[in-house]
KEDO-90256 format. One record per residue (C-alpha): residue number from 1; residue in three letters; x, y negated, z. Coordinates in steps of 0.2 Angstrom, whole numbers, m for minus. Example, Ala and Ser with C-alpha at 12.3 -4.5 7.8 and 13.67 -1.06 7.14 Angstrom:
# residues 2
PT|1|ALA|62|22|39
PT|2|SER|68|5|36
//
This chain:
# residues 88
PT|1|UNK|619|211|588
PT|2|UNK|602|204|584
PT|3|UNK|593|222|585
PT|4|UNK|601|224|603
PT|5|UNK|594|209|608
PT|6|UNK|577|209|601
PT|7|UNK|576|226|612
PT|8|UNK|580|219|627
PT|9|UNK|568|206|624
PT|10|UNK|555|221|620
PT|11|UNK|559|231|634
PT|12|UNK|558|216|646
PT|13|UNK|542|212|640
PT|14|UNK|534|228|641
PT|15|UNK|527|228|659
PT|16|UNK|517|214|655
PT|17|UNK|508|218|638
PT|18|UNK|505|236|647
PT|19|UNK|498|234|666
PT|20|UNK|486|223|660
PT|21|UNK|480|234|646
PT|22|UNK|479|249|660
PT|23|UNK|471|239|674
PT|24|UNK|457|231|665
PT|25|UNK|448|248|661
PT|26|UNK|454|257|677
PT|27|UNK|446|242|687
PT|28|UNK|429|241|675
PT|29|UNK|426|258|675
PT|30|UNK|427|258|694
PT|31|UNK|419|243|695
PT|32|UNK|405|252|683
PT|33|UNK|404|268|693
PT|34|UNK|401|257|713
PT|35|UNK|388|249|703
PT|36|UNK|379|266|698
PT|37|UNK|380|271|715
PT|38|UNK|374|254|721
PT|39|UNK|389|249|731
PT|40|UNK|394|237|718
PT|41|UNK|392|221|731
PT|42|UNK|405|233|741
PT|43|UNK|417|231|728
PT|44|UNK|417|215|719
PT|45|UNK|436|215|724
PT|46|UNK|438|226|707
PT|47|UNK|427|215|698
PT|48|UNK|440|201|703
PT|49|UNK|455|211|696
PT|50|UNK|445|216|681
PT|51|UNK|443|199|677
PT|52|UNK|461|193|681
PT|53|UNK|456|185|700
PT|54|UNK|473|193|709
PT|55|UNK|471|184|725
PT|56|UNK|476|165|724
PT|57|UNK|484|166|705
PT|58|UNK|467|163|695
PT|59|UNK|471|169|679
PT|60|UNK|451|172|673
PT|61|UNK|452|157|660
PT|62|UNK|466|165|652
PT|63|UNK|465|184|655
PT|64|UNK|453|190|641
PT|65|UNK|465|182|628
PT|66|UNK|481|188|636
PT|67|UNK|472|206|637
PT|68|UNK|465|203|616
PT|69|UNK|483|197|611
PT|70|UNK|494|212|624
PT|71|UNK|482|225|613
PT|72|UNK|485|217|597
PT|73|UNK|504|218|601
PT|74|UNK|503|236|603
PT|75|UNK|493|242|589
PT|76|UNK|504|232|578
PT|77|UNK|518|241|587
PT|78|UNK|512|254|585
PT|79|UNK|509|253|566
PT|80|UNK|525|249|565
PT|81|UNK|534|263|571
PT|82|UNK|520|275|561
PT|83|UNK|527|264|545
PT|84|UNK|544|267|549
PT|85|UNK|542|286|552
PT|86|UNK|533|287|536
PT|87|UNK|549|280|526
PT|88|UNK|561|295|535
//
């Protein structure tokens, strides 16, 4: 029962330990690339997202640790699951 529950739990989560983890280099490396081409005042709109600015939620004070402890969670996951297939 418990096992059943902790992956509800998991998959519920999921979504939001991943987007973040997939929109942050997506938005700086297209942030980077306006920049090269000297567009970048253009685009600060992907700076915004990049830094965790969605419209009027302001997430910015808190983004940088969400996105340090979302990749934590999956590298530990990740570890895991390597752990466990070690064992079969």
């Amino acid at each position: 029962m418990r096992a059943s529950r902790l992956k509800k739990i998991k998959y519920s989560l999921a979504p939001f330990v991943i987007i973040p983890l997939i929109l942050t280099p997506i938005t700086g490396g297209l942030f980077h690339i306006a920049d090269l081409a000297g567009k970048d005042d253009q685009y600060g709109w992907l700076m915004d997202i990049h830094t965790g600015k969605f419209g009027i939620i302001d997430l910015s004070s808190f983004y940088p640790f969400y996105n340090a402890l979302a990749l934590l969670i999956m590298a530990g996951a990740g570890i895991w699951l390597w752990f466990k297939g070690l064992r079969r």
